[in-house]
C-alpha positions as CSV (number, residue, x, y, z in Angstrom):
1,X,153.4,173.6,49.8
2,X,151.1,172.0,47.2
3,X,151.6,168.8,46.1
4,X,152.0,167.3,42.5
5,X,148.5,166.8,40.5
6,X,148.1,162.8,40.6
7,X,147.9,162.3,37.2
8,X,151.0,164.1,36.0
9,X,153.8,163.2,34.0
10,X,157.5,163.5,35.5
11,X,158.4,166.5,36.6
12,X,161.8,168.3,36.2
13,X,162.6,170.1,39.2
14,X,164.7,174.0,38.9
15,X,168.2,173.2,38.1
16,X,167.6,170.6,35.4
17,X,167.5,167.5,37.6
18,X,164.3,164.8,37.5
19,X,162.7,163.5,40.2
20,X,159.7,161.6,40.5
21,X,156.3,162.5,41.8
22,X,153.3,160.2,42.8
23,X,152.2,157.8,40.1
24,X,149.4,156.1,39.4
25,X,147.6,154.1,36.9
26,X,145.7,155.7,34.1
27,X,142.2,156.2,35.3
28,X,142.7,154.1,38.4
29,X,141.7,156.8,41.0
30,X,143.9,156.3,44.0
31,X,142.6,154.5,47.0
32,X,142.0,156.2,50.5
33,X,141.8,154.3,53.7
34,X,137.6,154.3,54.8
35,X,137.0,155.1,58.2
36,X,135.6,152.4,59.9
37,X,131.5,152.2,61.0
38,X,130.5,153.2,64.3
39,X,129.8,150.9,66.9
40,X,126.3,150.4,67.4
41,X,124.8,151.8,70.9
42,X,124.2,148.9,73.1
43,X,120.5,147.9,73.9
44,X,118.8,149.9,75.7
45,X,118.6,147.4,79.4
46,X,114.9,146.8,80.6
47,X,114.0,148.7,82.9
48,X,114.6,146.8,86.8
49,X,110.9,146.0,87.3
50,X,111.2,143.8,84.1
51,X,114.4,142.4,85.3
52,X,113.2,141.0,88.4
53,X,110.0,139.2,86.1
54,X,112.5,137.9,83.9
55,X,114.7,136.4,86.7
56,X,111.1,135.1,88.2
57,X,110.1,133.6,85.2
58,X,113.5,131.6,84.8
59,X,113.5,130.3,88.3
60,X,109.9,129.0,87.9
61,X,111.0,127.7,84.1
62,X,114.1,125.5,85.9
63,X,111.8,124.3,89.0
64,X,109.4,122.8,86.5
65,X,112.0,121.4,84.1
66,X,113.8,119.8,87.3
67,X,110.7,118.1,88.0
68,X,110.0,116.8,85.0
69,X,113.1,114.9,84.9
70,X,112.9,113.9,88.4
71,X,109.2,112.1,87.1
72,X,111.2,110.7,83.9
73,X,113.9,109.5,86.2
74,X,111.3,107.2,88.6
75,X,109.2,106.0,85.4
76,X,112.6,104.5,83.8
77,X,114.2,103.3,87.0
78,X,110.9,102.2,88.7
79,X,113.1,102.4,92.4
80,X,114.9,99.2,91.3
81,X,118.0,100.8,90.1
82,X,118.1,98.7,86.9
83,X,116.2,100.2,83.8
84,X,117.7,98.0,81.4
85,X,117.1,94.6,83.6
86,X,114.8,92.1,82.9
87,X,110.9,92.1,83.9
88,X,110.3,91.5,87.5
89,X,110.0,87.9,88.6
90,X,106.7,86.5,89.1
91,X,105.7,86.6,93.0
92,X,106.3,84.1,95.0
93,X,104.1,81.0,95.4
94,X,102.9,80.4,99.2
95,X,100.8,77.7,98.5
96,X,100.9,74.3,100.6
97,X,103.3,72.1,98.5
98,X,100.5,69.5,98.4
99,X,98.4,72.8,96.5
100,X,101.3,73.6,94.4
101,X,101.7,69.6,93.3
102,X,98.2,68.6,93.1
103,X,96.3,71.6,91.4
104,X,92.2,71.2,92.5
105,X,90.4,69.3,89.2
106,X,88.9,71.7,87.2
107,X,85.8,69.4,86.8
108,X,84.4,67.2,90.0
109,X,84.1,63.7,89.1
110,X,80.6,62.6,89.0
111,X,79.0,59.2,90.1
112,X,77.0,58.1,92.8
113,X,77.8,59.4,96.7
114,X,79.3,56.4,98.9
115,X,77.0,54.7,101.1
116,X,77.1,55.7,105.0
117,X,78.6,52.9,106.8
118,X,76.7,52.2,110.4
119,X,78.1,54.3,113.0
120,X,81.1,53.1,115.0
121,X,81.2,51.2,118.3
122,X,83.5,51.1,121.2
123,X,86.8,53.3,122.1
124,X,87.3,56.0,119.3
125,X,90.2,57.8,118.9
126,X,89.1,61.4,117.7
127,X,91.1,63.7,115.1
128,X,89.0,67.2,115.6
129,X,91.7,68.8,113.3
130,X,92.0,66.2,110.9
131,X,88.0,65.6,110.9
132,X,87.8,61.5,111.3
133,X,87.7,59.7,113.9
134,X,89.3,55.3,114.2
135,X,89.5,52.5,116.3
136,X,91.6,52.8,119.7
137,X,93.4,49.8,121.1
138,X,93.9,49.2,124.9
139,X,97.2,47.9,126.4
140,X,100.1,47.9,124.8
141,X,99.0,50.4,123.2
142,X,99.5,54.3,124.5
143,X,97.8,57.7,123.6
144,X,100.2,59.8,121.1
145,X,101.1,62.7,123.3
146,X,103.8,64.8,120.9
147,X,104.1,66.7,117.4
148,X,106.1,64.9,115.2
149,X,106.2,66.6,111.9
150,X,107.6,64.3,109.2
151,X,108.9,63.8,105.8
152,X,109.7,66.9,103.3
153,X,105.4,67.4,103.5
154,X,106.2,68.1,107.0
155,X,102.6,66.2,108.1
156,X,102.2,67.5,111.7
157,X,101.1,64.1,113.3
158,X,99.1,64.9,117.0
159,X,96.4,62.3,117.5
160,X,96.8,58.8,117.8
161,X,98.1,55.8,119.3
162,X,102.4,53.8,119.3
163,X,104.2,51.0,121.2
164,X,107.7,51.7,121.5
165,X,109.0,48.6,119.5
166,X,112.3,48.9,120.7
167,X,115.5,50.9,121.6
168,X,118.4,51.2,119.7
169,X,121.6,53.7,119.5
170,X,119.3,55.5,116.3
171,X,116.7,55.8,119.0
172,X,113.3,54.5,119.7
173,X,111.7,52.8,117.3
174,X,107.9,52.0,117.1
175,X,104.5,50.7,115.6
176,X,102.5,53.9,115.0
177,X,98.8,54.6,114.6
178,X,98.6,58.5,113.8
179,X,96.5,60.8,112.1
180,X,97.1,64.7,111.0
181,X,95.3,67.4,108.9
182,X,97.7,68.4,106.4
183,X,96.8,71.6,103.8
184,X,95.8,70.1,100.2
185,X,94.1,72.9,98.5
186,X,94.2,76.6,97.3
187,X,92.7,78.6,99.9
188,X,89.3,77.8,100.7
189,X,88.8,75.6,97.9
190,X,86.6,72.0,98.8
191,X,88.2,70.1,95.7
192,X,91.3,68.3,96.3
193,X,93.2,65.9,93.3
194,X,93.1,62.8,95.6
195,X,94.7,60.6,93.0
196,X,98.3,63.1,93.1
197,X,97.9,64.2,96.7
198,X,97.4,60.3,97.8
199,X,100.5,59.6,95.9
200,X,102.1,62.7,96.8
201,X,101.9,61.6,100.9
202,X,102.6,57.9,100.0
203,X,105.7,58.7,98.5
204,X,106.7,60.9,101.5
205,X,106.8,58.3,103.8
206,X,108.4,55.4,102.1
207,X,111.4,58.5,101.1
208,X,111.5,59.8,104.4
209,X,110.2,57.8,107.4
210,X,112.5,54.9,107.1
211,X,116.3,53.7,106.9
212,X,117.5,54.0,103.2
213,X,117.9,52.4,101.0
214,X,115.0,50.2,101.8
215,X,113.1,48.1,99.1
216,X,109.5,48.2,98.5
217,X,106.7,45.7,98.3
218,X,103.1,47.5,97.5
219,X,100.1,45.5,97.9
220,X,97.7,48.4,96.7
221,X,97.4,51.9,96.1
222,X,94.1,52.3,95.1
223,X,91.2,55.1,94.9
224,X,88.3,53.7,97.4
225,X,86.4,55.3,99.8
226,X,86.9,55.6,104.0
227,X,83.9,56.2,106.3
228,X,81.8,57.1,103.1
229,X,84.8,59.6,102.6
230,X,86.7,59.6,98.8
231,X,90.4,58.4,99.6
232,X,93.4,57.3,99.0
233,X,94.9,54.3,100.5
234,X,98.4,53.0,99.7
235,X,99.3,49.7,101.4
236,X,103.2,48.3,101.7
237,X,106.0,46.4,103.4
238,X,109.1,47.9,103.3
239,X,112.3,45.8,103.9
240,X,115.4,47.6,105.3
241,X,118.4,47.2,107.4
242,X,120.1,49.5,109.8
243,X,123.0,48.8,112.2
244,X,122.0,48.0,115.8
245,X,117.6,47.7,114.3
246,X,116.5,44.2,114.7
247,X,113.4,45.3,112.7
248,X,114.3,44.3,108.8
249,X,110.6,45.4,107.2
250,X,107.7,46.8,108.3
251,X,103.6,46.2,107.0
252,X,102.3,49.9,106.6
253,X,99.4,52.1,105.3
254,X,98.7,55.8,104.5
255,X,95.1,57.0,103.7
256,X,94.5,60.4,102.7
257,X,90.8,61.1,103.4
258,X,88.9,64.1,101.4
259,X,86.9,65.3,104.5
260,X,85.4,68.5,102.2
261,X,87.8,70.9,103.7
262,X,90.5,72.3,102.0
263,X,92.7,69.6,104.8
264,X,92.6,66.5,103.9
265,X,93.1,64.4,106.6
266,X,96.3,61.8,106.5
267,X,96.1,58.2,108.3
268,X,99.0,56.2,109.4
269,X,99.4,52.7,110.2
270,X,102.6,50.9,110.8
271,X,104.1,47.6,112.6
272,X,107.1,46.9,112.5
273,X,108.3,42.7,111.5
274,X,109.2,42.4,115.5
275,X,105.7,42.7,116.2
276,X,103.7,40.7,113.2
277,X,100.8,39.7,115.6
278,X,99.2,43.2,115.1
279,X,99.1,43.2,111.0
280,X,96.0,43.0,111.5
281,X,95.2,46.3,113.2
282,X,96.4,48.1,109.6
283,X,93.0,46.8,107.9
284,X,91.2,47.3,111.4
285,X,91.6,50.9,111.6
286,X,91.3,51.5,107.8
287,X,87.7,50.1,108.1
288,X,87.2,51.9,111.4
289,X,86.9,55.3,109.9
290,X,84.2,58.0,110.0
291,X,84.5,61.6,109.4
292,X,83.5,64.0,112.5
């Protein structure tokens, strides 16, 4: 059976009755359904030869991008686990605490050298570690024989000469002639600050070698000379009071001797108020001394 034209009028079928074909606009041809494209071929594959370099090439491409953030990861870290912290703290400083408080002048003072004083007679009493050598005293008088490191300096006293002044329930207590090389300087430096390191040693002993409070009464502290030796000499009595002590003061001198080594050597003299007749020994051995 044919079908209607497409641009026909109605139609009237045999018999008289109307029907209705297919209509459409004037001149608007009628729209078919267009078959849809062909799918494309899919790429040809490379061949397996060219497979296996690709696969090659990406393994080698990840090995060296893995090590380049492994190297990014130690630069920003830097093995302390804190990229963001602050700048690493200075290094410590090991120098003596004498080197750390008196810094070595910068420029030596000038002036003329000391005169040598005559060589010394009699019984010596001989600091090889300190580098001097003083006066020795017979009976009551008896050789040092321990280490007794003192004060917050921690002076390492091993040469010298006490009398055990008395016993109390603190201890012993004693009049002291003692001597020690204690480290002054950076290194192997030959300069020492005797002004500050004088001081420094001076102030030691009153803090720490005797009841507290006690109260102070200088009598010098003076730059000078010892043995024709730069120096430091501090002079004092210091008046004190402890339960059970009978001694209230005590007469007492540190000298702190530049003996060109980067030790200066540390003198000290004390007696305590029970036993006044040997004042004099603190001037004694201060003008007994010769470097070694």
């Amino acid at each position: 059976m044919s079908e209607p034209n497409p641009h026909s009028s109605p139609w009237q079928r045999p018999g008289g009755s109307w029907s209705s074909g297919t209509v459409t606009s004037y001149g608007v041809p009628k729209q078919y359904p267009q078959p849809s494209p062909a799918p494309e071929p899919p790429a040809p594959s490379p061949p397996p030869d060219r497979r296996r370099q690709l696969k090659i090439f990406g393994g080698i491409a990840g090995v060296i991008v893995a090590a380049g953030l492994a190297v990014l990861l130690i630069v920003i870290f830097g093995g302390d686990g804190d990229p963001f912290g602050s700048k690493a703290a200075a290094p410590a400083d090991l120098r003596p605490p004498l080197a750390q408080a008196c810094p070595a002048p910068s420029v030596t003072a000038g002036g003329a050298s000391p005169a040598v004083p005559a060589p010394a007679s009699g019984a010596r009493t001989v600091d090889e570690a300190a580098g001097i050598s003083y006066k020795q005293y017979g009976d009551p008088w008896r050789p040092w024989n321990e280490t007794w490191n003192a004060g917050e300096l921690q002076v390492p006293y091993r040469v010298g000469q006490h009398i055990v002044t008395e016993v109390y329930a603190g201890g012993t207590y004693h009049a002291s002639i003692l001597s020690a090389a204690v480290p002054a300087a950076d290194n192997d430096a030959f300069t020492l600050d005797l002004d500050c390191v004088g001081q420094q040693v001076a102030a030691d002993v009153r803090a720490e070698y005797y009841p507290q409070p006690n109260r102070l009464e200088p009598i010098r502290d003076e730059l000078t000379t010892l043995g024709g030796r730069p120096a430091w000499v501090s002079e004092f009595r210091l008046h004190f009071s402890e339960p059970g002590l009978t001694a209230t003061s005590e007469y007492s001198a540190v000298a702190v001797i530049d003996v060109g080594k980067p030790t200066a050597a540390v003198l000290y003299v004390s007696i305590p108020s029970t036993h006044r007749q040997f004042d004099g020994v603190v001037k004694e051995v201060l003008e007994s001394v010769r470097p070694i």
